[in-house]
Every structure is written in C-alpha cells, then in structure tokens.
C-alpha positions as CSV (number, residue, x, y, z in Angstrom):
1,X,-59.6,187.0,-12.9
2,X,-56.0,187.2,-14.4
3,X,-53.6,184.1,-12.7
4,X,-51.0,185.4,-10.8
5,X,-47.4,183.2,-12.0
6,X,-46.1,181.1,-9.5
7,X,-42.7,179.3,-10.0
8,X,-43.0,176.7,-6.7
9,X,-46.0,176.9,-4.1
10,X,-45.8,174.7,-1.2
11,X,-49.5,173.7,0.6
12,X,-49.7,171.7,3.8
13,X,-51.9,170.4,6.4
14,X,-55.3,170.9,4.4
15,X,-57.3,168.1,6.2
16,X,-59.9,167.5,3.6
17,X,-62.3,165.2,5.4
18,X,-62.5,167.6,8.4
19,X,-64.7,169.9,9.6
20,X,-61.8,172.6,9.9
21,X,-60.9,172.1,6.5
22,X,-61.0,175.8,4.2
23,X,-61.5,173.9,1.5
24,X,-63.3,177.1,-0.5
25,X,-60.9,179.2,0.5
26,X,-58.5,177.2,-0.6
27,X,-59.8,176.6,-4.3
28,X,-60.3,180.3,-4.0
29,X,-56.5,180.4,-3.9
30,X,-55.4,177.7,-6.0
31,X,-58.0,178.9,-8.9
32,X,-55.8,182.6,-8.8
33,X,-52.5,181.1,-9.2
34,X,-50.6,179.3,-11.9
35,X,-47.7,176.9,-10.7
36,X,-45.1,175.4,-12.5
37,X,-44.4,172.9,-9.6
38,X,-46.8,172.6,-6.6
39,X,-45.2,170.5,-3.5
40,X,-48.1,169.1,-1.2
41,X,-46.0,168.7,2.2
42,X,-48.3,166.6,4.2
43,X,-52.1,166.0,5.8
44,X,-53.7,166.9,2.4
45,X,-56.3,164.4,3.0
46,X,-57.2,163.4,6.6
47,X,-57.0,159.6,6.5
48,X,-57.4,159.7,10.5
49,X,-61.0,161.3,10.3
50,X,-62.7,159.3,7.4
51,X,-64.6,157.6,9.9
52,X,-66.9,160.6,10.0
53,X,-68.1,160.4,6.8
54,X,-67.6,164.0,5.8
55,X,-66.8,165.1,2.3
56,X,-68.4,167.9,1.2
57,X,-68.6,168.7,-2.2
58,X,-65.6,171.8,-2.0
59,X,-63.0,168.9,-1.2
60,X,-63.6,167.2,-4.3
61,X,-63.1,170.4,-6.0
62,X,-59.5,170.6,-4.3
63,X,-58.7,167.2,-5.6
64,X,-59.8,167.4,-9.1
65,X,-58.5,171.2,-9.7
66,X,-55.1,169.1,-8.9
67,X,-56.1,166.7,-11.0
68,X,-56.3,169.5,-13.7
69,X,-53.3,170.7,-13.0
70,X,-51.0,167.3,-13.3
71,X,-53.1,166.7,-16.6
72,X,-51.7,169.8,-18.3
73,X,-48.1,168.8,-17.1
74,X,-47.6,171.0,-13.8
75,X,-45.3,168.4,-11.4
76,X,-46.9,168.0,-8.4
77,X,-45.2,166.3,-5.6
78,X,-47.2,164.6,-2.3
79,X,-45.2,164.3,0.5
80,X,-46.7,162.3,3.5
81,X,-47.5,163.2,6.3
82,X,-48.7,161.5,10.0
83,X,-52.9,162.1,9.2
84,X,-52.0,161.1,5.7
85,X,-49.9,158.2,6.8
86,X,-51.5,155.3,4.7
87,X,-49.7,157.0,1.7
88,X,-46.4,156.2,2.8
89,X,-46.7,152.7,1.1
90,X,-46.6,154.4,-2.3
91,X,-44.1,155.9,-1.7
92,X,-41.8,156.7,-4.8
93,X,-44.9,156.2,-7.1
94,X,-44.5,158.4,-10.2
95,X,-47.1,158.9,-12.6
96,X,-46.5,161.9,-15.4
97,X,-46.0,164.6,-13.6
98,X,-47.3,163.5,-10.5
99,X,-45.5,162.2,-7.4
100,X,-45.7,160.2,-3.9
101,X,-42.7,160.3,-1.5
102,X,-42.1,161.0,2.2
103,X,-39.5,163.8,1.5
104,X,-38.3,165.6,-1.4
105,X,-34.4,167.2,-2.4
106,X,-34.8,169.7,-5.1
107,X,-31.8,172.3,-6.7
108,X,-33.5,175.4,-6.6
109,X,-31.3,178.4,-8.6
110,X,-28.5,176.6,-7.5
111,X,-30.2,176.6,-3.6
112,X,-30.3,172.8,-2.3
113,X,-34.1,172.8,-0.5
114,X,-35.2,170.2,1.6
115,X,-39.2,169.0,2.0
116,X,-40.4,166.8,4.5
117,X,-44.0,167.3,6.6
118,X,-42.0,167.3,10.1
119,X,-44.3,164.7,12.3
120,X,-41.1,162.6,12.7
121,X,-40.2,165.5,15.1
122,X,-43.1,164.6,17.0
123,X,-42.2,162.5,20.0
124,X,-45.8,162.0,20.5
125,X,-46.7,160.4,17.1
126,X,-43.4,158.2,17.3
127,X,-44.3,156.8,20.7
128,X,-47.8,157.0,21.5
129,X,-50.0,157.4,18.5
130,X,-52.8,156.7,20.2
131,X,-53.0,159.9,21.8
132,X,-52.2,161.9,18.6
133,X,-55.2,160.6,17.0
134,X,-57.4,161.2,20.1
135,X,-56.0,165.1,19.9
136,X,-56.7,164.9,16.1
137,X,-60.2,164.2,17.6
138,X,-60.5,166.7,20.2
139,X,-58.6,169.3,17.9
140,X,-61.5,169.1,15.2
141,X,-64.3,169.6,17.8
142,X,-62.6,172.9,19.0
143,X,-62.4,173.8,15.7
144,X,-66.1,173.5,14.8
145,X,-66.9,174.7,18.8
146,X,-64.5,178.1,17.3
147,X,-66.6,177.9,13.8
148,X,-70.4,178.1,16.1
149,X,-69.1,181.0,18.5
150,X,-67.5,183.0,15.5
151,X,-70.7,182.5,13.7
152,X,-72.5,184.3,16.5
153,X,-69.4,187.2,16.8
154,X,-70.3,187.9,12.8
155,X,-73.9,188.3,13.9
156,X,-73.0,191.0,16.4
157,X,-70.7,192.8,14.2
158,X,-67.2,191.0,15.6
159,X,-64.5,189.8,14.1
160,X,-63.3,185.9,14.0
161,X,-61.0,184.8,16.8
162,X,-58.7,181.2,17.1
163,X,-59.4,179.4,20.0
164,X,-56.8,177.0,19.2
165,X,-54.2,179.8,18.1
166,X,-55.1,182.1,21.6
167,X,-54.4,177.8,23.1
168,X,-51.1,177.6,21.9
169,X,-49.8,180.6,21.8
170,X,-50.8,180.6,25.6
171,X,-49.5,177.3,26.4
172,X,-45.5,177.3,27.4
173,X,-44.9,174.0,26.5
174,X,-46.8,174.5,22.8
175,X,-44.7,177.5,22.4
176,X,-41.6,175.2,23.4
177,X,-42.4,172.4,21.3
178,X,-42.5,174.8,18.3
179,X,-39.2,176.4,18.9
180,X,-37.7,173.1,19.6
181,X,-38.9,171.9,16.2
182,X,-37.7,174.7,14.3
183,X,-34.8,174.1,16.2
184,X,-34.1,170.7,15.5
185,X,-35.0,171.3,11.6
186,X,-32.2,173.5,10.9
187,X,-29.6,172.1,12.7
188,X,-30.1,168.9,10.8
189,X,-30.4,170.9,7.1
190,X,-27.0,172.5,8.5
191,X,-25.5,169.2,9.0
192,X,-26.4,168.7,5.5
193,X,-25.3,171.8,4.0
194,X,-28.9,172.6,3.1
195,X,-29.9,176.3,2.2
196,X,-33.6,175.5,3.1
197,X,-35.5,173.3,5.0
198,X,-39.2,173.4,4.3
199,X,-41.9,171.8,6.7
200,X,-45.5,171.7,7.7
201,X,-46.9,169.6,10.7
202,X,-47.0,171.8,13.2
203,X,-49.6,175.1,12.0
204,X,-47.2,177.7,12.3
205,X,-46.1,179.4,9.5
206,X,-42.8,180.7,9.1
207,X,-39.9,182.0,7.4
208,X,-37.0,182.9,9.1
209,X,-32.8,182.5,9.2
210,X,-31.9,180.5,12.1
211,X,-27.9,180.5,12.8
212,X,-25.9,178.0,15.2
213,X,-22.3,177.9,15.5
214,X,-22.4,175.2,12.8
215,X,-23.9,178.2,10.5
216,X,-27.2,179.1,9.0
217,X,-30.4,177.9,7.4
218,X,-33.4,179.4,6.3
219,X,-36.6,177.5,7.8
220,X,-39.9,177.8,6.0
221,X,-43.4,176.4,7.2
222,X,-46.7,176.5,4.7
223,X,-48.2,176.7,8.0
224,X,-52.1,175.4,7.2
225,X,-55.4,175.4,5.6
226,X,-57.7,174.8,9.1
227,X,-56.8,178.3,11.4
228,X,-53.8,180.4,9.3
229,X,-55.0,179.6,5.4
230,X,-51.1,180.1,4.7
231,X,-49.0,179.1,1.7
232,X,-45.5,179.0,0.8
233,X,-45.1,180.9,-2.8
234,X,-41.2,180.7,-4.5
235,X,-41.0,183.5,-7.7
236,X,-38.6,185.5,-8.8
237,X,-36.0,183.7,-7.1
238,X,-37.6,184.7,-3.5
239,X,-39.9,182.8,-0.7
240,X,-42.7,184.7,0.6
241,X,-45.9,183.5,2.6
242,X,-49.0,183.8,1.3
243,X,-51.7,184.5,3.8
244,X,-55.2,184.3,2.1
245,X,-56.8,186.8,4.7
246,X,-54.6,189.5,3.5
247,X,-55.2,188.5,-0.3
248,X,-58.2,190.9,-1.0
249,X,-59.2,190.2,-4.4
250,X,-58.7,186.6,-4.1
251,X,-61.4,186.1,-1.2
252,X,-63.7,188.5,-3.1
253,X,-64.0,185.7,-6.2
254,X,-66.9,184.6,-7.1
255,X,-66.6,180.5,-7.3
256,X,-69.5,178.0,-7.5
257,X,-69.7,175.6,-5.0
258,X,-72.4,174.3,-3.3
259,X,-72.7,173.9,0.4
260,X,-73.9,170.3,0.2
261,X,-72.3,167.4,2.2
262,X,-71.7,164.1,-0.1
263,X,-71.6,161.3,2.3
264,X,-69.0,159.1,1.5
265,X,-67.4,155.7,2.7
266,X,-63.6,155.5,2.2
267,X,-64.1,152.8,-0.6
268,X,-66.5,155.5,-2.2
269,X,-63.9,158.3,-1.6
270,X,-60.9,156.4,-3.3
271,X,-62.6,155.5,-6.4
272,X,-63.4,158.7,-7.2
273,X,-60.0,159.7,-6.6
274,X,-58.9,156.5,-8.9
275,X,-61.5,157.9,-11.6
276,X,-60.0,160.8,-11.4
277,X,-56.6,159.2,-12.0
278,X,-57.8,157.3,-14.8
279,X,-59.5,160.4,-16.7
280,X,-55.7,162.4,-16.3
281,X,-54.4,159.1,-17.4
282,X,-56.2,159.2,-20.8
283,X,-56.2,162.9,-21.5
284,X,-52.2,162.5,-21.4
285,X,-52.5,159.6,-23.6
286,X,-51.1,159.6,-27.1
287,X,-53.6,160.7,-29.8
C-alpha cells in the first residue's frame, strides 16, 4: 500500500490503556501515511486507567510504530494532556527529534498555529478532579456497554451507533460546554494574533472560522481515537480532517495483530517504553 505524504498530522485523545481505545484502527491509519512532523495533542496514553491492567498487544504497536518514526528523523511533539497528566513533569524534554511539552507555537507558511490539549478549559478538572476521573471511569464502561450492544446490531445486519455521541449531542449543557470551549479558544488565539488554534480534549472534531469583534481565528480539533477515529492532516498548505470511517482503502488493510491482551503493571509498561527509547537511542547513534 503506497503512503499517502503528509506534511503535519495532529492525533489526540487515543487512550491506549482503555477499553475504547481504536488502537488497530489507528495503526491502520498511521501505517498509510508518511509525516514529516506528527503533533500528539494530549491523552495518548491513559495514565488514569492503568489500574486496570489492560494493554493489549495493538497499543504497543502504536507506541513502537512512533518509535519508528522518531528513529528515522520525523519530529514528533507530545503535548500533555489531563489523562496523560504525569507527563507534564518532563516537560521540555527533547530527545532527537522527539519532544515533551504542555503546548507548542509553530510558524506554519508564515501562519502562527497554536497547540495545546484544552483540559485547562475544563472547570471540572481544575476544581474537582475527583469527579473527572470517576467520569473517566463511568465513560469507559459505556464505551465497552456501546462495543457489546453494537456487537449484537452487526449480528442482525445493523449498523454501529455512539451511545456517548447520541449522550452529548442530546445533553444542553454538553452541547454548551463545547461551544463555550471553542469559544474561549479563539478569543484567547485572537488576543494573541494567532491564525490557528489547535485542540483536542473534548471529542469533537472540528474545523471552522470563528469571528468576534476582536477578529478571526480558525479553530481546529483532532477530535479522537475512542468514538470519531478523527485526525487533523496539514498538506499542501491546507487543514483537513481525516475521518478513518470514510477512508475506504485504509480500513480494508490487511495488518497483523493479534487479539491477545498482555497484562501489564505500570512498572512493566514503562520499561518497555524505556526499551524502546533506548533501541531509537542507538539506531541514531554514530556509526
């Protein structure tokens, strides 16, 4: 299969370590593309839910096919985010071309664009995170409730439905809290004389011009890898969003991964991920 070029692609909210997680899906889409800069904008690996034990085999994949990619020089750049939290004390770590901060300012074609994941937005997570982490909780079991019932709508011949979209798209106050956000986003890139401000957080993906009467931004969200399996794709000096169930050829590629669960503890989990570290390390060592 032939790698579609991809000047800047912008993932978010994967949740590896979740039940909700697309993480085939995902490698699906990363294996079809090839980046010159890839910004991860937040809750790529679910630090919250490692308690669970869960790491299935197709997470690993993600994280080494990045590995991969920061070994042949591709700059990738981690941006933290609320579920991925415990990161945020590395922040500014730099290793080739591989990066940890909590936001990012790049000069895009002359275009300033600003990164950040969006949770400190979230009045919730700022005052009572507590109760984020017990929605993280209940969030994740609707999501495998939603994978059991669409199981049984394939059986009969139906297509998949979102619980959790059909939730908050029915909710007023969801629907408020996303416009507010968007809201609040651009007005502070306009303060800033931004031309884009690029967030995740919230599962929504977007991209669209918002105007106030201190002038104009356009907002982008990657939107998410548990219920929209969006991306945020920058070639040819334009933004689009990629949506993986539209991508036809992509989801009829033929990878190999197993279905099997590897039960890890966290200590287990980050030494693989330092292995990994160390194997890039050497392979972009001197000769």
């Amino acid at each position: 299969m032939k790698k579609r070029p991809v000047d800047i692609v912008v993932i978010s909210d994967v949740h590896l370590g979740t039940y909700g997680c697309h993480a085939k899906e995902l490698l699906r889409y990363m294996k079809s593309i090839k980046p010159k800069q890839v910004i991860l904008n937040g809750d790529i690996i679910d630090i919250w839910q490692f308690s669970k034990r869960y790491w299935p085999k197709a997470h690993m994949k993600v994280i080494k096919l990045l590995m991969e990619w920061i070994s042949i020089g591709v700059r990738v750049h981690y941006i933290t985010g609320n579920h991925d939290e415990m990161l945020r004390k590395f922040a500014d770590f730099k290793m080739g071309s591989f990066s940890i901060s909590n936001k990012l300012l790049l000069d895009i074609h002359g275009q300033k664009a600003w990164f950040f994941h969006g949770d400190v937005f979230d009045v919730t997570m700022q005052h009572s995170k507590w109760i984020a982490k017990l929605g993280a909780i209940g969030y994740d079991s609707l999501i495998l409730l939603n994978r059991a019932i669409n199981y049984g709508y394939k059986k009969f011949g139906k297509g998949p439905v979102s619980m959790s979209k059909k939730i908050k798209n029915g909710v007023k106050s969801a629907v408020k809290f996303i416009n507010d956000f968007e809201k609040v986003a651009a007005e502070i890139a306009i303060d800033n004389e931004f031309d884009y401000v690029v967030c995740g957080h919230i599962h929504q993906p977007e991209i669209r011009k918002i105007e106030t009467n201190k002038g104009s931004v356009t907002y982008l969200n990657s939107g998410d890898w548990i219920e929209n399996l969006t991306a945020l794709e920058y070639n040819d000096r334009k933004w689009k969003l990629y949506n993986y169930e539209d991508d036809i050829e992509t989801k009829s590629n033929d990878i190999e991964i197993t279905d099997s669960v590897e039960v890890l503890e966290q200590s287990q989990l980050f030494k693989s991920l330092m292995d990994e570290f160390e194997k890039m390390s050497v392979s972009r060592a001197p000769k």
